[in-house]
C-alpha positions as CSV (number, residue, x, y, z in Angstrom):
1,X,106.1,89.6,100.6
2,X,106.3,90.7,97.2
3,X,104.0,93.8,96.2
4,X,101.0,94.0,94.5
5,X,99.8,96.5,91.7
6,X,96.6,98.3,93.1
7,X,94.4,100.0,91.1
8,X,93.7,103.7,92.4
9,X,92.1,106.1,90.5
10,X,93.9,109.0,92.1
11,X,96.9,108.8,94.3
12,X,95.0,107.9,97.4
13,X,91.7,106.5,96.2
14,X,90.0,102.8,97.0
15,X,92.4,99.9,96.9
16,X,91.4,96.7,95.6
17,X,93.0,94.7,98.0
18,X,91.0,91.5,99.1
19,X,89.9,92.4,103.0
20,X,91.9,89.3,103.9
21,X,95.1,89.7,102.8
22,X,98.2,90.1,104.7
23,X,101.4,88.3,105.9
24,X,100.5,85.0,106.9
25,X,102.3,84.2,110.4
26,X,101.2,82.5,113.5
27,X,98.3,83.6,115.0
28,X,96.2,84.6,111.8
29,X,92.5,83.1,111.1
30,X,93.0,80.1,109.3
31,X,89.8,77.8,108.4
32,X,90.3,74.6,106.4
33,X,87.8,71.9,108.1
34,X,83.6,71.8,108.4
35,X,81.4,73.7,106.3
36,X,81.9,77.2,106.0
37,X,85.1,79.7,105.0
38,X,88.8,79.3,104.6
39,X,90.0,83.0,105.8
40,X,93.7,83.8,106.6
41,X,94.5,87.2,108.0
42,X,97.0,88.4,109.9
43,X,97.9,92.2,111.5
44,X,100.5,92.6,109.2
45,X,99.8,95.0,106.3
46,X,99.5,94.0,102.5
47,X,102.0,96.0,100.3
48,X,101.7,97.5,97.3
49,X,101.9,100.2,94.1
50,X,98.8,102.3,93.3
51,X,98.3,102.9,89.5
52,X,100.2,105.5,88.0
53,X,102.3,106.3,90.6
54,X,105.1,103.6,90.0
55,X,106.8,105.5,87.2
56,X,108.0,109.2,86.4
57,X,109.2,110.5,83.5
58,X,111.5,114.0,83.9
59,X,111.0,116.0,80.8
60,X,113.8,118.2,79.3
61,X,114.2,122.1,78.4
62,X,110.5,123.9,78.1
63,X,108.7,121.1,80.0
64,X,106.8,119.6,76.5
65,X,105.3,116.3,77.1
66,X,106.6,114.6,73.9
67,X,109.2,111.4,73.2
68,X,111.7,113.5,71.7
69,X,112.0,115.5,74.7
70,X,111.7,112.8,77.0
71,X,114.7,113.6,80.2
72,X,114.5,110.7,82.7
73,X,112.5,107.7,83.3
74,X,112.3,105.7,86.3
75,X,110.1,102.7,87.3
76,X,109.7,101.3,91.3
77,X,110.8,97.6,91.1
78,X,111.2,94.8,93.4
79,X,109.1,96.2,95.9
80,X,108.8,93.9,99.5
81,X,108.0,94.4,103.2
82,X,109.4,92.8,106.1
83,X,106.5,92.3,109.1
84,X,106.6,90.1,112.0
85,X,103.4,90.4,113.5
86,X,104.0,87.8,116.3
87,X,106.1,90.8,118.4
88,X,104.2,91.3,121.3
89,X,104.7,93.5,123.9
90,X,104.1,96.6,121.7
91,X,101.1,98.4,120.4
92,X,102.5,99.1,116.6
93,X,102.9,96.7,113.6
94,X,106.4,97.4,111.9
95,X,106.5,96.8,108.8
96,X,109.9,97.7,106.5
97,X,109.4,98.0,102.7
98,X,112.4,98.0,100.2
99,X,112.3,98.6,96.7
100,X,114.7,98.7,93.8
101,X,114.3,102.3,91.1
102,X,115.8,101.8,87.6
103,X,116.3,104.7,85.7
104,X,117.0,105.8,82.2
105,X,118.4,108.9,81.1
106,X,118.5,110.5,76.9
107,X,121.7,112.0,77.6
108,X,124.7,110.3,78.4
109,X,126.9,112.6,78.6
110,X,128.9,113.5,81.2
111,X,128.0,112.1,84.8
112,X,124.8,113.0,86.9
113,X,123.0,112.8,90.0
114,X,118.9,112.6,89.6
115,X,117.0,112.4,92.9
116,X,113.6,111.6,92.9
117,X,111.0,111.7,95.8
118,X,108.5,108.9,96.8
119,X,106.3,108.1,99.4
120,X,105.1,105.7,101.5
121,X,102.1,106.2,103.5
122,X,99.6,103.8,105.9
123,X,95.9,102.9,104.1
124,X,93.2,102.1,106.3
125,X,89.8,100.2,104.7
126,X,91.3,100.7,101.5
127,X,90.5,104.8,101.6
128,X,91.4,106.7,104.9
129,X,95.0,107.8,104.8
130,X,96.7,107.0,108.4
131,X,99.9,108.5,107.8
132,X,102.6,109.3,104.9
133,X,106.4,110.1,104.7
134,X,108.0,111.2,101.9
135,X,111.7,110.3,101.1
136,X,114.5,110.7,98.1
137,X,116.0,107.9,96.4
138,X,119.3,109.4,94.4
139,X,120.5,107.5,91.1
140,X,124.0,108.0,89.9
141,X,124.6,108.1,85.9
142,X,128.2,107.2,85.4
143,X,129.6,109.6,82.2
144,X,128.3,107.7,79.3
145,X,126.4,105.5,80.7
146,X,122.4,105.7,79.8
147,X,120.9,103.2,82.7
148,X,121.2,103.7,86.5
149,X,119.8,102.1,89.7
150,X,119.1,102.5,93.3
151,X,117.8,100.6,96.6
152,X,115.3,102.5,98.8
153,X,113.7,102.0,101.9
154,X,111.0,103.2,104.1
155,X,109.1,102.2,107.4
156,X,105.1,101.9,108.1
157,X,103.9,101.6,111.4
158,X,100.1,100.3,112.2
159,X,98.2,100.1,115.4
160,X,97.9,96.5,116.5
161,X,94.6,96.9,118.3
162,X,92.7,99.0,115.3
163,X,94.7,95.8,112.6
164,X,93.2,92.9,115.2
165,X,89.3,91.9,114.7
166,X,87.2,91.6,117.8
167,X,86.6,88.5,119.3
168,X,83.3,88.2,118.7
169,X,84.0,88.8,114.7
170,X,86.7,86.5,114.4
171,X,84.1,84.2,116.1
172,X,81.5,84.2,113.6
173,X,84.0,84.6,110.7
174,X,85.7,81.4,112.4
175,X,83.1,79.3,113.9
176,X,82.6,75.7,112.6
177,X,79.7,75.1,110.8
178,X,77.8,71.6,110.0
179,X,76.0,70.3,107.3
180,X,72.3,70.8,107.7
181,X,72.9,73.9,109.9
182,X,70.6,77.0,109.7
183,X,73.5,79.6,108.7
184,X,76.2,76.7,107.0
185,X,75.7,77.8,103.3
186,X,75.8,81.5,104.5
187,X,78.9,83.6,104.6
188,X,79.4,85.5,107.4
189,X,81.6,88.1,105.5
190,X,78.5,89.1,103.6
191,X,77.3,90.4,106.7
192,X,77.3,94.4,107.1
193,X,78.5,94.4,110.1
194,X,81.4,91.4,109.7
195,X,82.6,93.3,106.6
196,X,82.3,96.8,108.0
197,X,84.5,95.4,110.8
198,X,87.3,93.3,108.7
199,X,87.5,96.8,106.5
200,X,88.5,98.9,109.7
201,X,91.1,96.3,110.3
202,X,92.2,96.3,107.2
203,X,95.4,98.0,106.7
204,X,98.0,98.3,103.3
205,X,101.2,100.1,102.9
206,X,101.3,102.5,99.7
207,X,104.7,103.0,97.9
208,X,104.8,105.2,95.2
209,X,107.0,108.2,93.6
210,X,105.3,111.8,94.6
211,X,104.2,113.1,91.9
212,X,102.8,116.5,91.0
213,X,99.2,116.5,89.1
214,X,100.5,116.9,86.0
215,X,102.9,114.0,86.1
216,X,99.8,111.3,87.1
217,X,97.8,112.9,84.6
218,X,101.1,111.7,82.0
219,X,101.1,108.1,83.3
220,X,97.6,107.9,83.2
221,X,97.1,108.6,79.2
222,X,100.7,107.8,77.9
């Protein structure tokens, strides 16, 4: 599943991920006949980039945040997750993310090693953080050469029961609806309590370089 950029004001701040997105496997809501909603969900977590945080630029000798002085920059590429939320028999959702970083450097000479850090952390109803781990991914300049890249990885794990709706919600968001009935032409997920319930079970994997204040500040006005 390919990532998707999400827009974050802040490194952990409100996703705008749709409350039904995910992997689509076996198992998952699916409504395509009678009058009502087509709705596919599944357990398996959506994956994506919050703004900002998919780029970092290393700056040289005095720290000054201008072009000429401009060290390193890498960009997160590539990113995908691999979830099979058909396992049963276990009470986690595994999901493994990959993603490719491409770096630049200003100075070619000689060769260098540039680690970088990144994270990748759990998001549950799009602002309570569940969990995050923090890796390295090391790039390898070859002398003379300016451009450089490297495969990461990382693993999120998400509760199966707190991902799966309640059978009673996946009733009404599911239930077939005819023509001329009371509630056809209404939505259940405009309900408060439906919605309340598909955003608790509503899980995302973040990936994104750690970055220090000062560095999203940077890739939020450059």
């Amino acid at each position: 599943m390919n990532a998707r950029r999400l827009t974050a004001t802040f490194l952990f701040s409100a996703a705008a991920v749709s409350a039904l997105g995910g992997c689509k496997s076996e198992g998952e809501i699916v409504v395509n006949s009678g009058v009502g909603i087509t709705a596919v969900r599944s357990t398996c977590p959506a994956v994506g980039i919050p703004d900002y945080t998919g780029d970092i630029t290393l700056f040289g000798p005095g720290g000054a945040k201008t072009a000429d002085n401009i060290d390193v920059v890498a960009s997160m590429t590539n990113v995908r997750a691999q979830c099979d939320d058909r396992a049963q028999g276990t009470d986690k959702v595994t999901s493994a993310v990959n993603f490719v970083v491409e770096a630049q450097r200003s100075n070619t000479q000689g060769a260098r090693t540039v680690t970088l850090p990144y994270f990748v952390s759990v998001l549950q109803g799009g602002n309570s953080v569940v969990s995050k781990r923090i890796g390295q991914v090391t790039l390898q300049f070859a002398d003379g050469q300016d451009r450089a890249q490297a495969t990461a990885s990382g693993t999120a794990y998400v509760d199966r029961a707190a991902a799966t709706l309640p059978a009673e919600v996946r009733e009404r968001i599911t239930r077939k609806r005819r023509a001329g009935d009371q509630d056809a032409a209404l939505d259940p997920l405009a309900d408060p309590t439906v919605k309340a319930a598909v955003a608790r079970a509503t899980f995302e994997v973040l990936v994104g370089f750690q970055l220090n204040d000062d560095q999203v500040a940077y890739n939020a006005t450059r």
